[in-house]
C-alpha positions in Angstrom: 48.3 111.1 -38.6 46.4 114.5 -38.6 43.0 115.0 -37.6 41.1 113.8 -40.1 39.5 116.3 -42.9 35.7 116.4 -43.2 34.6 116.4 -46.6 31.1 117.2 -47.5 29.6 115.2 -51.4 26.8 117.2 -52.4 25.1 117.9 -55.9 22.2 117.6 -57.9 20.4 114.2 -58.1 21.9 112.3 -61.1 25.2 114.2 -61.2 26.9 110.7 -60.2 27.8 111.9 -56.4 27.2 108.4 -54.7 29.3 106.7 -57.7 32.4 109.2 -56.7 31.6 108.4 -52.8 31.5 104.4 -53.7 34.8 105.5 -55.9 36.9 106.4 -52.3 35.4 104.4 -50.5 34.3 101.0 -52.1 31.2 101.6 -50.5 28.6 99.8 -52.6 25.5 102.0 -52.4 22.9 102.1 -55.1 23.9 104.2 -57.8 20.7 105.4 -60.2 20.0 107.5 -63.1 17.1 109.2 -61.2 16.3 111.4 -58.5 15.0 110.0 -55.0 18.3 107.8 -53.9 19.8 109.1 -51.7 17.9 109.7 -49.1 20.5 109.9 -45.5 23.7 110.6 -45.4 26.2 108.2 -45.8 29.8 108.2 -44.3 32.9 106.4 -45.5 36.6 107.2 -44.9 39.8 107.4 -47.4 43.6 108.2 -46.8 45.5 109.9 -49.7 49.2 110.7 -48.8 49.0 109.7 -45.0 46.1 112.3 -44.4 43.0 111.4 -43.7 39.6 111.9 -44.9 36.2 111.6 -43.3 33.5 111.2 -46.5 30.0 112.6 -46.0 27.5 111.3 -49.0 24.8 113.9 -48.7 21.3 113.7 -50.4 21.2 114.8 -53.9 19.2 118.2 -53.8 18.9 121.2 -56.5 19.1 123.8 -54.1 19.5 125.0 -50.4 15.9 126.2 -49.8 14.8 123.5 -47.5 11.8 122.1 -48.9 12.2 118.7 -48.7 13.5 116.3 -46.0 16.7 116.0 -48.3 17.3 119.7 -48.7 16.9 120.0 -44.8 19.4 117.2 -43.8 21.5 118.8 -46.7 21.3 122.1 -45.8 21.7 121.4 -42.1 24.9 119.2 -42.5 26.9 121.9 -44.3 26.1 124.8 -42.6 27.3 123.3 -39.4 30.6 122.2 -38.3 30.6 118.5 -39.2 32.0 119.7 -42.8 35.5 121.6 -43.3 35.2 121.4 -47.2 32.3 121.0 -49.4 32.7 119.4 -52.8 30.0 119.9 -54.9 29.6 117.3 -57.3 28.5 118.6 -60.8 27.1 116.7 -64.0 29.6 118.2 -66.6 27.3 117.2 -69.4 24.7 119.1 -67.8 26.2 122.2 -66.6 23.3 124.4 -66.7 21.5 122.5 -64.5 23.9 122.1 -61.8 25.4 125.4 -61.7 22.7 127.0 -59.7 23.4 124.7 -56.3 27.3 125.9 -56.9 26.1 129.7 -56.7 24.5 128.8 -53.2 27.2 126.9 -52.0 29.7 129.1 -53.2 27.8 132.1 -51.2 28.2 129.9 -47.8 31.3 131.2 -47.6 32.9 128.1 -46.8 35.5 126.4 -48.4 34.0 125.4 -52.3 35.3 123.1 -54.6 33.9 122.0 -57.8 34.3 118.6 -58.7 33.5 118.2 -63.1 32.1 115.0 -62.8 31.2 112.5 -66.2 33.8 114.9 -68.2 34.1 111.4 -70.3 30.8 111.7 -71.4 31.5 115.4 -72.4 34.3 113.8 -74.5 31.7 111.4 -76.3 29.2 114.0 -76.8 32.2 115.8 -78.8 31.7 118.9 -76.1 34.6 121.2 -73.8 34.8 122.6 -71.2 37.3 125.8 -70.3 38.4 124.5 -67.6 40.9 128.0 -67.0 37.8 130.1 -67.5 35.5 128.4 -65.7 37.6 128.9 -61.8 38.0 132.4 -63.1 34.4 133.1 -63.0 33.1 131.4 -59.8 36.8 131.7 -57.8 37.1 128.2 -56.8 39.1 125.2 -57.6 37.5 123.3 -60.7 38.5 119.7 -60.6 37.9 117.2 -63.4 37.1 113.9 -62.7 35.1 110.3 -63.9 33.7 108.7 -61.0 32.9 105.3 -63.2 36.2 105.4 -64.6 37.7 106.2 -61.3 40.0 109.4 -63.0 41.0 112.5 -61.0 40.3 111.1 -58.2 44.0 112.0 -56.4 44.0 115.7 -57.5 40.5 116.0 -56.1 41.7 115.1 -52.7 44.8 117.2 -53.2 42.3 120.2 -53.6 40.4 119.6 -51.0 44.3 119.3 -48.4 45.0 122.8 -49.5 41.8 124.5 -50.0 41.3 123.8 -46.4 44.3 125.6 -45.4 44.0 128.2 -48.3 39.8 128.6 -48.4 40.3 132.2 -49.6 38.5 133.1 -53.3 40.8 133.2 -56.3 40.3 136.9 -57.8 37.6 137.3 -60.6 37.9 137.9 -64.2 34.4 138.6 -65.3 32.9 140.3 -68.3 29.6 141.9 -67.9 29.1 143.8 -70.9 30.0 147.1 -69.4 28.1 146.5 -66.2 30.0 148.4 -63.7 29.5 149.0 -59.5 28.1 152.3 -58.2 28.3 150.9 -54.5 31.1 152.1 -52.2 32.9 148.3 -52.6 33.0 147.1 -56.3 30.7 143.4 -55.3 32.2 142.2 -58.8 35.6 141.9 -56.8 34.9 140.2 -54.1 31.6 137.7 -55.1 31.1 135.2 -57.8 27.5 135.8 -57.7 26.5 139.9 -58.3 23.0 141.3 -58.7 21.7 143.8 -59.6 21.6 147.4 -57.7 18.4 146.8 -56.1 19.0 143.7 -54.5 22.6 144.5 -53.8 21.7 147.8 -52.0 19.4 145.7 -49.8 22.0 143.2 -48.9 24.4 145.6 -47.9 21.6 147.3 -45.4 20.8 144.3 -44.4 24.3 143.0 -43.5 25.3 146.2 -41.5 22.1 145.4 -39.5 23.2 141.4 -39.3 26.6 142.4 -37.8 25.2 144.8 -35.5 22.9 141.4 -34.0 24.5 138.7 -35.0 28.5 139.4 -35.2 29.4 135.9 -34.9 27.6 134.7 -38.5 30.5 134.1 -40.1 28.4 134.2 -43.5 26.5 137.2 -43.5 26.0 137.7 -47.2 24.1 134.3 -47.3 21.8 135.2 -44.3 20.8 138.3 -46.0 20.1 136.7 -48.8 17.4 134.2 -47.2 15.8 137.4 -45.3 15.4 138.7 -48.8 14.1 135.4 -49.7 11.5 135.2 -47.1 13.6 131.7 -45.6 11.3 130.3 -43.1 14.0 128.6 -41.4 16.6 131.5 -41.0 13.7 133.9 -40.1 12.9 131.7 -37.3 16.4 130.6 -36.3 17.8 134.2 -36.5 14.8 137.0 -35.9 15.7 140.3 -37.6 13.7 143.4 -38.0 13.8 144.2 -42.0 10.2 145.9 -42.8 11.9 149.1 -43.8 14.3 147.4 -45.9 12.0 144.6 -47.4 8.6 145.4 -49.3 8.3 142.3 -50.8 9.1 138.1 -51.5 12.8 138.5 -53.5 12.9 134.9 -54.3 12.0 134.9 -58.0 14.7 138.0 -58.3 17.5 136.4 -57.0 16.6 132.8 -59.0 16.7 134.7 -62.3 19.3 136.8 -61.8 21.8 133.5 -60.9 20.2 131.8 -64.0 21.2 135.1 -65.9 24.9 134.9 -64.6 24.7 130.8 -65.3 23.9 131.2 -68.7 26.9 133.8 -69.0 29.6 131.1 -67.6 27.9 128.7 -70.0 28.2 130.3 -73.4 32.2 131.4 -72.0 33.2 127.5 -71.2 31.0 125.2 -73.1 31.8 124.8 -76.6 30.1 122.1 -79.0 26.8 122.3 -77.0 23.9 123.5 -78.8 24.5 120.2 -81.5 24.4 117.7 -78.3 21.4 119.8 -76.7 19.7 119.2 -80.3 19.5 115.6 -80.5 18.4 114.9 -76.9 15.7 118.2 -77.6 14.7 115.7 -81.0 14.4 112.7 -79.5 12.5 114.0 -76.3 9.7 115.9 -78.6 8.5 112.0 -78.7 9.3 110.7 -75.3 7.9 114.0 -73.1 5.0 114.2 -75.7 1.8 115.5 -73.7 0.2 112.8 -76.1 3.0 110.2 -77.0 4.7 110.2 -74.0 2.4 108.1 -71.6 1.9 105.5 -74.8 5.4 104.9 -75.1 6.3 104.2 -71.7 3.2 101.6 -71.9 5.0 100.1 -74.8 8.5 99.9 -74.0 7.3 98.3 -70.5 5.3 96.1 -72.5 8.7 95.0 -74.8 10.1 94.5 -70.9 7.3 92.1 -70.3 8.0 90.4 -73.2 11.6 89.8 -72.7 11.2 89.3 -69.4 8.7 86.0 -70.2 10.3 84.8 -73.4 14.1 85.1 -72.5 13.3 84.1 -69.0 11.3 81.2 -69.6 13.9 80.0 -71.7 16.4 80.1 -69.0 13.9 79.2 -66.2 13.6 75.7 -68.0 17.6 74.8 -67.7 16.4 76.1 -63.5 13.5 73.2 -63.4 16.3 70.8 -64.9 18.5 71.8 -62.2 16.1 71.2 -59.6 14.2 68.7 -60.3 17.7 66.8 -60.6 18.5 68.3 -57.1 15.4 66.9 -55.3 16.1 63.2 -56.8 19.1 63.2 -56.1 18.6 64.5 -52.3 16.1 62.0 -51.6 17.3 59.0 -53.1 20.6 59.6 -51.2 19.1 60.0 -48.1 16.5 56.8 -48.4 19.9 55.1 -49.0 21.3 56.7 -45.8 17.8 55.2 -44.5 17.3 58.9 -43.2 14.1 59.4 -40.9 11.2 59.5 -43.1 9.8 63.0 -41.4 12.9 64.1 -42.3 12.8 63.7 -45.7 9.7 64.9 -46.3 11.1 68.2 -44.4 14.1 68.6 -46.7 12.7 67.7 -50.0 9.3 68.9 -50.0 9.7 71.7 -47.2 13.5 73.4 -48.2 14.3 71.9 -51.5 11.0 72.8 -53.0 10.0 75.8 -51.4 13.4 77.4 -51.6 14.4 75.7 -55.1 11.3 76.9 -56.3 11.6 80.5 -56.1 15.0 80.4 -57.5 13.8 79.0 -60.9 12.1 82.4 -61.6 16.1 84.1 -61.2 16.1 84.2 -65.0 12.9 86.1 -65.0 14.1 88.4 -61.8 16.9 89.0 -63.9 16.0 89.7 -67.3 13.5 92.3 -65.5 16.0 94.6 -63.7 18.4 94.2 -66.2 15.8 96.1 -68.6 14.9 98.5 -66.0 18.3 99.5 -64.7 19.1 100.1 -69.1 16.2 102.2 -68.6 17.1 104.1 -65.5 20.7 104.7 -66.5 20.2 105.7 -69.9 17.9 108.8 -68.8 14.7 107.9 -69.8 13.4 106.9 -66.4 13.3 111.0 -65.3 11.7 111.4 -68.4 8.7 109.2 -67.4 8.1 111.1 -64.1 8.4 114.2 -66.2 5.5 113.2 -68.3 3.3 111.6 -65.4 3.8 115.0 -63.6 0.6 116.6 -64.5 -1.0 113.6 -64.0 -0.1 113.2 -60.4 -1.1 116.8 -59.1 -4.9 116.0 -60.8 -4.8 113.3 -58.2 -4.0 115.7 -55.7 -0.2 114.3 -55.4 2.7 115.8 -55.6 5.2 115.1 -59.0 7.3 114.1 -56.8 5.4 111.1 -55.4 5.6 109.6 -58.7 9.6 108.7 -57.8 8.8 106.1 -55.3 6.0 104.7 -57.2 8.7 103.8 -59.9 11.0 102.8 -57.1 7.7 100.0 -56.1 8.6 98.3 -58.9 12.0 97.0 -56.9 10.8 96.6 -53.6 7.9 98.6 -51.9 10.5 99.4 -48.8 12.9 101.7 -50.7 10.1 103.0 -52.6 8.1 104.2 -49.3 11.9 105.7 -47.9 11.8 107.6 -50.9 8.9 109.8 -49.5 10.7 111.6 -47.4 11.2 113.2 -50.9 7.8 114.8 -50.4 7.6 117.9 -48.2 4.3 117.5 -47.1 3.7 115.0 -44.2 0.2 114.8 -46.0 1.6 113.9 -49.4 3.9 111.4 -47.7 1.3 109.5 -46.3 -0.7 109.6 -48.8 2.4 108.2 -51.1 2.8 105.6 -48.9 -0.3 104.7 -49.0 -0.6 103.6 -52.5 2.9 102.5 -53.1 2.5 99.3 -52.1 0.0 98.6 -54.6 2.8 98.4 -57.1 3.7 95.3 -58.7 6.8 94.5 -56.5 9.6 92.0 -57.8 8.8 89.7 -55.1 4.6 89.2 -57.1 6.3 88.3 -60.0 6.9 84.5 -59.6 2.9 84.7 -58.4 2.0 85.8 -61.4 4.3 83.7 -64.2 3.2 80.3 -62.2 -0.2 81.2 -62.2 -0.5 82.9 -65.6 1.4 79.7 -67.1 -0.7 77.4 -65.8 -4.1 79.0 -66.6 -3.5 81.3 -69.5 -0.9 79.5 -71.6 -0.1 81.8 -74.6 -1.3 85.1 -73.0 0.3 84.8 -69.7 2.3 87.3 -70.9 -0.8 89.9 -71.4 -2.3 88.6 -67.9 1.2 89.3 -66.2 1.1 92.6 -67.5 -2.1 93.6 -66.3 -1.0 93.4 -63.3 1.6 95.9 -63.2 -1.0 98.1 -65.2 -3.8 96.9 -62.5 -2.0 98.6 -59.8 -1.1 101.7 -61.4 -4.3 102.2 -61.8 -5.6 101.2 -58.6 -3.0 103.4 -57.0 -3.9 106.7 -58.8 -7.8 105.6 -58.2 -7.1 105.6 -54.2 -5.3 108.8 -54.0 -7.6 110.1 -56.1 -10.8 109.3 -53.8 -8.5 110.3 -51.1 -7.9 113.9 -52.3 -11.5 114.1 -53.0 -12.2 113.4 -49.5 -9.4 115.4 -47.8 -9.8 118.3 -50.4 -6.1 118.4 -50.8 -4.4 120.0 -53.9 -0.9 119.2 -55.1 1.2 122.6 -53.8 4.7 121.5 -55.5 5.4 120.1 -58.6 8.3 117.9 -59.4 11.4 119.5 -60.0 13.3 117.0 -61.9 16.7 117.3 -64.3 16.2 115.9 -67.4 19.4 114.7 -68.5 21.1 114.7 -71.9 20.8 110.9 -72.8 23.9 108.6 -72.5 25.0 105.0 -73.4 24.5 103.2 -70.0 27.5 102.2 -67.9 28.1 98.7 -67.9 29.4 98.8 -64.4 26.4 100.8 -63.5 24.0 98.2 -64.6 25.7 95.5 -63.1 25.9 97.1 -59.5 21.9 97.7 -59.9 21.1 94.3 -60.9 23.7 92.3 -58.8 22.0 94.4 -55.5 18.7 93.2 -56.8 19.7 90.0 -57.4 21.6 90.0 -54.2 18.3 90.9 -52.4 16.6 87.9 -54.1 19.0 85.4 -53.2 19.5 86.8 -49.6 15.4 86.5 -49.0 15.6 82.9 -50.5 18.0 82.0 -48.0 16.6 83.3 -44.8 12.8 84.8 -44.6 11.9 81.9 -47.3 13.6 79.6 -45.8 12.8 80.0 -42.7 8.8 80.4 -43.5 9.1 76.6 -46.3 10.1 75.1 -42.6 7.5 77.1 -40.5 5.2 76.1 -43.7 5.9 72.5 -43.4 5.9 72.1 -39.5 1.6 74.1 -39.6 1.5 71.1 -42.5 2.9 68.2 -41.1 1.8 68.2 -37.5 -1.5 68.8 -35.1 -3.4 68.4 -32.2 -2.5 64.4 -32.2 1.1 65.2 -33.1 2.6 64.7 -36.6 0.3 63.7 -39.4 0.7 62.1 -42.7 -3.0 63.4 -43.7 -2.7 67.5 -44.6 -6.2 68.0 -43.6 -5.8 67.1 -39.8 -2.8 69.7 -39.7 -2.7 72.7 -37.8 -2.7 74.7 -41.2 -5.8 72.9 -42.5 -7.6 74.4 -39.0 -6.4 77.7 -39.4 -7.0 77.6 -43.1 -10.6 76.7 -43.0 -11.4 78.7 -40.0 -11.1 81.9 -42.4 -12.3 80.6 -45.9 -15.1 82.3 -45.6 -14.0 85.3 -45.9 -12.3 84.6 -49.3 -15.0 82.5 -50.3 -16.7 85.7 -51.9 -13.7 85.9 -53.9 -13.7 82.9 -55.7 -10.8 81.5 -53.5 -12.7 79.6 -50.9 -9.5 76.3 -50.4 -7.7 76.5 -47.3 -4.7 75.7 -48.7 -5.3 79.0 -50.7 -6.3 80.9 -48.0 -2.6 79.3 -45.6 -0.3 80.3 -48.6 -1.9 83.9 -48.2 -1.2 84.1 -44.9 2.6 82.7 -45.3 2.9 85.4 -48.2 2.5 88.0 -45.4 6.1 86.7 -44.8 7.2 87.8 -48.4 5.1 87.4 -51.4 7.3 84.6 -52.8 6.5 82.2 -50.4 3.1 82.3 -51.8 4.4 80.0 -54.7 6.1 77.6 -52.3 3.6 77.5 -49.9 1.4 76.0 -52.7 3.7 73.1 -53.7 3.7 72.4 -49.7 -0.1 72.4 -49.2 -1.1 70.8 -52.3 1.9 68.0 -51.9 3.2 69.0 -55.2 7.1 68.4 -55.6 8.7 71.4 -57.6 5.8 73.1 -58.5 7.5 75.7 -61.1 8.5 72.5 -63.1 6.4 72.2 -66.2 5.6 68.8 -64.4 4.7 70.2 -61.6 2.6 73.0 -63.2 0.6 70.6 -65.0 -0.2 68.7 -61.6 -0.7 71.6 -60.0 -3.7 72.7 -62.7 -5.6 69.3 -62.5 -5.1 69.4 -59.0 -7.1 72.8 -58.4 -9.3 71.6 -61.5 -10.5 68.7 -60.1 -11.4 71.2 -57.0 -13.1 74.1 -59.4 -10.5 76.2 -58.9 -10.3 77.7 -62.9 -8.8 80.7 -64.6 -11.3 83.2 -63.1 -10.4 82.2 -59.8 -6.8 82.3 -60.8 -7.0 85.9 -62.2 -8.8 86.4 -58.6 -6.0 85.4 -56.6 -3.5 87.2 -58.6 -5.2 90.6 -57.8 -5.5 89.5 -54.2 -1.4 89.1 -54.3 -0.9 92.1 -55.9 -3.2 94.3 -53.5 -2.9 92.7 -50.3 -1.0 93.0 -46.8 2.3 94.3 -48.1 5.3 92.2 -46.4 6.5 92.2 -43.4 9.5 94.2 -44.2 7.1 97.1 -45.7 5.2 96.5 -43.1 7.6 97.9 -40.9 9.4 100.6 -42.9 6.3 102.0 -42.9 5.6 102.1 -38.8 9.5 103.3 -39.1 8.7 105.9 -41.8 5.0 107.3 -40.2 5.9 106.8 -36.5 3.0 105.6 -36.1 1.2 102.0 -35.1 -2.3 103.3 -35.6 -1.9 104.8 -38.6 0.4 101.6 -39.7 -2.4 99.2 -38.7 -5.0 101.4 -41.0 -3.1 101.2 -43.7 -2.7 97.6 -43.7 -6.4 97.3 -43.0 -7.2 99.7 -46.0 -4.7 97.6 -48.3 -6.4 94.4 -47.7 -10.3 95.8 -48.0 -8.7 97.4 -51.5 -7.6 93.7 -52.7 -10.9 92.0 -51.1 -12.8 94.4 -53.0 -11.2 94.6 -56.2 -11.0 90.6 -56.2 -14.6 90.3 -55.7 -15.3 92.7 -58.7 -12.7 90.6 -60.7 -14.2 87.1 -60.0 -17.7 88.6 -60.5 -17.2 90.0 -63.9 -15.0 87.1 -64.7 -17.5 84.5 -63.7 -20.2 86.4 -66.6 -17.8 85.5 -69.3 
C-alpha cells in the first residue's frame, strides 16, 4: 500500500464537517447544529480502493484570519505539510455563507476540493445547484455529497486520489459584465478570485518583491494578500518592506470584493432560492426580534421544563417500581444467603440506593436533551446566541462567550473547552468564570427531589428558576467584573444563521445517546465509587464501625463546618457531608442524602415523603430547601470542571480563585435567598 494521502476536513461551523469525518471513519464525535464543537483536530483513517487515507477533522472556522484559537490551529494545519489535499466542507443549503472560506482556501494554492455537503436538504427545500457551472467558476472539483445519508462518499475520495496527482486549476469560464484586464497577464485566466485594478496592481508589486525575498513561498499570491491585509501573523513570520506600496488597512476591500464575486457564482448556480430564503427570513422576523426574541427563548425553555417534569415523572415512576423491587429483592436474598450484616447495609443502602437513585431521574435526563438536541439541530439554537449578542458585549463579553454558556447546560467541562472560541485570554477567563454557574445536567436530579418534596405542584416553576437563577447570576458577575477591569467587548459574534431544517433523526439520537452515555458512565464509576466512600465516612469512626450515624467520621467532619452554612439556613451535618460528596459530581448530592439520613430509595415517592418529615421534624422547610438548591446550583463546580479548568487556564492559582469566588457567589446568594424567604 502507498503512502498514505493526507486529507485536510475543513468548513464553516454547522456545514456538517464532523458528520462527513464520523461518515469515513465511524468515529462518533459530537455532531451539533451550532458553532463552538469542534474545538482540536481530530484524526481518523479510511482505505478506498487499496489506498490509504489519513483524515484530519479541523475546527469549523469562517475564515483564515486567525482570530480565534480555532482559526489558528486551522490555519496553521493547512498551510503546513501535514495536509496534501484540503476538502473544504460546504453547507449546500447555505452557499452564500460558505463560499467565502472556499475563496481563501482556494487562494492557498494547494490542492482544493469542494465537497457540496446536505445537497438532500437542497432537494427538500425544492432548490439546485449547477453543479457544471459552479467548478467552472472557482476551477476546482465540486463534489456532491450527504454526510447523514452517507451518499458520495466514494467519488469524494476518488477526487481527492487524482487531484493530488493532478492539483492544477481547471480553466475559467467567467462572465463579468464586460469587465476586462489591463495588466500585462489577464488575472481572470489564471485566478478564481480577481479584484479590482487597485488591489490587483498592488499584489503584483508586491509579489515581484516576495520572490525577490522569499523565492521558496510557494503561494505568493496569498502572502500578498495578508500584507495587504495588515496579517499580524504573516507580518511577523515573513518581514517585508511595503510602505511605498501600502498606504492603508485593505481588509474591508478585499472582504467586499470576494462577497461581490460570491454573490455572482450564486445567482449563476442556485436556482429556487429567494422562495426558501423567504420563509426562513418570515419566520426569523419573530425569533431574532430585538423585542420577541429573548421572550421566546424564555418560553420554549419553559415548554422544555414542562415536558421535561411531566413526561419524565411519568416515566420516573415505572424507575422507583424498578428499584424499589431491586433493593427487596437484593436484601432479602442475601439475609437468606445469611450475608454479613455490614455488608448488606453496604450494598443496599450504600450502591443500590445511591446508584439506583440517580438513575430514576434517566427519564427526566432524557426527555431534557432530547428537547434540546430538536432545538440545536433544527437551527434555532444559533439563533438564540444571535439575539443574546448585544446583550453580552453590554456585559463587556464577547458574542461569542454566549456559545459555551449554552454548551453549560450539558456539562460545564465542554462548555469551558469551548472558550478557546474566544480570542481574548481576558474574555476566556472571564467566560470561564461564570460558566459554571449554569444549570448543568448533573443539578437537575437536585432540583426535581427537592422541588417535589417541598413545592409539590410548582416544582416545576422552582426548577425553572434555577436555570433562569444562573443566567442571571452569570451575566451579574461578568458584569461587576467588566466594571472593575474596564474591559469592553472588541469582537462580536460572527455566527451563520442557517436556513431552518427538519432535524435528523440520527443526529438527535447521536446527541442524546452521548449524553445519556455520559450519565450512565458517571453512575457507574465517580457515583459509585463516592455511595461506597459515602457509606464507609457513615458507617465507621474512631471506635471502628458504628451502627449510630452520629459517632461516624462524617458526622465529625459534618458538624465541624456547620457553621459556616448555618447563616444559610442549612446548618445539619448531614446537609453540609452531601455538599462536600457533591464536590465529587453534583448527583451524588441526592444519594448522599438517602445515606445520611438512612432513607432507602429516597427518589421513591416513599421515600420522598420520609425524607420531608424527616428534615421537618428537624426545621428544615421550603425556604431552607430553595436555600440549598441555589447553593447546588452556584457552588464548587465538580471535580471534572474543576480540572478542565486548571487544563484550560494553566494555572493553579488562578484555578483555586475561581473556585474560591464560585463558592463566596453561592454563600452569598443563599444567604439573600433564605433571608428574604424567611420574611414570607
Amino acid at each position: 500500500m502507498s503512502n498514505p494521502i493526507r486529507v485536510g476536513f475543513i468548513g464553516n461551523p454547522n456545514c456538517g464537517k464532523t458528520t462527513l469525518f464520523n461518515a469515513y471513519t465511524g468515529a462518533n464525535l459530537k455532531v451539533a447544529n451550532w458553532p463552538g464543537v469542534t474545538v482540536e483536530k481530530k484524526e481518523g483513517r479510511t482505505v478506498y480502493q487499496g489506498q490509504e487515507f489519513q483524515l484530519i477533522d479541523l475546527p469549523g472556522i469562517y475564515s483564515l484570519t486567525s482570530y480565534t484559537m480555532e482559526e489558528t490551529v486551522s490555519r496553521e494545519c493547512i498551510m503546513s505539510d501535514e495536509v496534501d489535499v484540503i476538502v473544504d466542507v460546504a453547507d449546500a443549503s447555505c452557499l452564500e455563507r460558505n463560499l467565502y472560506l472556499t475563496l481563501q482556501l482556494i487562494e492557498l494554492g494547494k490542492p482544493v476540493i469542494l465537497a457540496l455537503n446536505m445537497m438532500d436538504i437542497v432537494e427538500e427545500r425544492g432548490m439546485e445547484i449547477d453543479l457544471h457551472r459552479l467548478p467552472e467558476m472557482l476551477g476546482i472539483p465540486v463534489v456532491p455529497v450527504s454526510a447523514r445519508k452517507k451518499s458520495g462518499l466514494s467519488i469524494l475520495l476518488h477526487a481527492v486520489m487524482h487531484h493530488k496527482e493532478h492539483p492544477q486549476q481547471s480553466p475559467f469560464i467567467h462572465h463579468h459584465h464586460g469587465e476586462s484586464s489591463h495588466h500585462k497577464h489577464d488575472h481572470h485566466q489564471e485566478y478564481a478570485m480577481v479584484y479590482q485594478d487597485y488591489i490587483e496592481d498592488k499584489i503584483d508589486l508586491l509579489i515581484d518583491r516576495i520572490c525577490c525575498i522569499y523565492p521558496d513561498l510557494e503561494d505568493k499570491r496569498w502572502y500578498a494578500l495578508k500584507y495587504l491585509e495588515k496579517d499580524k501573523n504573516v507580518i511577523n513570520s515573513h518581514p517585508l518592506e511595503f510602505e511605498d506600496i501600502i498606504d492603508r488597512d485593505y481588509e474591508k476591500d478585499i472582504i467586499n470584493q470576494k462577497y461581490n464575486f460570491i454573490e455572482e457564482i450564486v445567482d449563476e448556480v442556485l436556482v429556487n432560492k429567494k422562495k426558501n430564503e423567504a420563509r426562513t427570513d418570515h419566520i426569523d422576523r419573530y425569533l431574532t426580534s430585538k423585542w420577541l426574541g429573548l421572550p421566546i427563548f424564555l418560553a420554549i425553555m419553559a415548554l422544555v421544563f414542562f415536558l421535561t417534569f411531566t413526561i419524565g415523572d411519568f416515566l420516573k415512576g415505572y424507575f422507583e417500581i424498578g428499584l424499589d423491587s431491586l433493593s427487596s429483592f437484593a436484601e432479602e436474598g442475601l439475609v437468606s444467603l445469611h450475608v454479613n450484616a455490614m455488608l448488606i447495609s453496604l450494598i443496599v443502602d450504600g450502591i443500590i440506593s445511591g446508584v439506583g437513585g440517580i438513575l430514576t431521574f434517566l427519564p427526566n435526563i432524557f426527555i431534557l436533551f432530547l428537547a434540546l438536541a430538536f432545538l440545536e439541530d433544527s437551527g434555532y439554537m444559533s439563533r438564540v446566541a444571535f439575539v443574546m449578542d448585544d446583550i453580552m458585549g453590554h456585559l463587556g463579553l464577547s458574542g461569542r462567550a454566549f456559545i459555551p454558556l449554552l454548551l453549560g447546560f450539558g456539562c460545564s467541562v465542554p462548555a469551558v473547552m469551548a472558550s478557546r472560541a474566544l480570542e481574548h485570554r481576558k474574555d476566556r477567563l472571564k467566560t470561564i468564570l461564570i460558566t459554571p454557574f449554569m444549570s448543568c445536567s448533573a443539578r437537575l436530579p437536585i432540583y426535581v427531589l427537592f422541588s417535589s418534596m417541598f413545592f409539590g405542584g410548582n416544582a416545576m416553576i422552582v426548577c425553572y428558576s434555577m436555570y433562569l437563577l444562573g443566567i442571571l447570576v452569570a451575566i451579574t458577575a461578568a458584569f461587576v467584573i467588566s466594571k472593575f477591569d474596564g474591559s469592553k467587548a472588541e469582537h462580536n459574534l460572527l455566527i451563520e444563521l442557517p436556513e431552518y431544517k427538519t432535524p435528523n433523526a440520527r443526529t438527535i439520537a447521536i446527541y442524546v445517546w452521548e449524553k445519556i452515555k455520559d450519565y450512565l458512565t458517571k453512575a457507574g464509576t465517580v457515583i459509585f465509587i463516592a455511595s461506597v466512600i459515602m457509606w464507609i465516612l457513615l458507617n465507621f469512626g474512631p471506635s471502628g464501625y458504628v451502627t449510630d450515624i452520629s459517632l461516624s467520621f462524617g458526622s465529625y467532619i459534618g458538624k465541624a463546618i456547620v457553621p459556616i452554612f448555618t447563616p444559610l439556613g442549612l446548618g445539619y451535618w448531614q446537609i453540609v457531608v452531601a455538599l462536600i460528596a457533591g464536590i465529587a459530581a453534583k448527583e451524588v448530592v441526592v444519594s448522599s442524602c438517602g445515606v445520611l439520613f438512612g432513607i432507602q430509595n429516597i427518589t421513591t415517592a416513599h421515600g420522598m415523603s420520609a425524607m420531608a418529615a424527616t428534615l421537618g421534624t428537624m426545621g428544615f422547610g421550603a425556604v431552607n430547601a430553595y436555600s440549598l438548591m441555589v447553593f447546588c446550583l452556584l457552588y464548587i463546580p465538580c471535580t471534572a470542571t474543576i480540572a478542565t479548568i486548571r487544563r484550560e487556564t494553566e494555572s493553579r492559582r488562578i484555578t483555586a480563585c475561581f473556585v474560591f469566588f464560585q463558592f463566596a457567589v453561592a454563600w452569598v446568594m443563599s444567604f439573600i435567598v433564605y433571608h428574604i424567604g424567611l420574611l414570607f
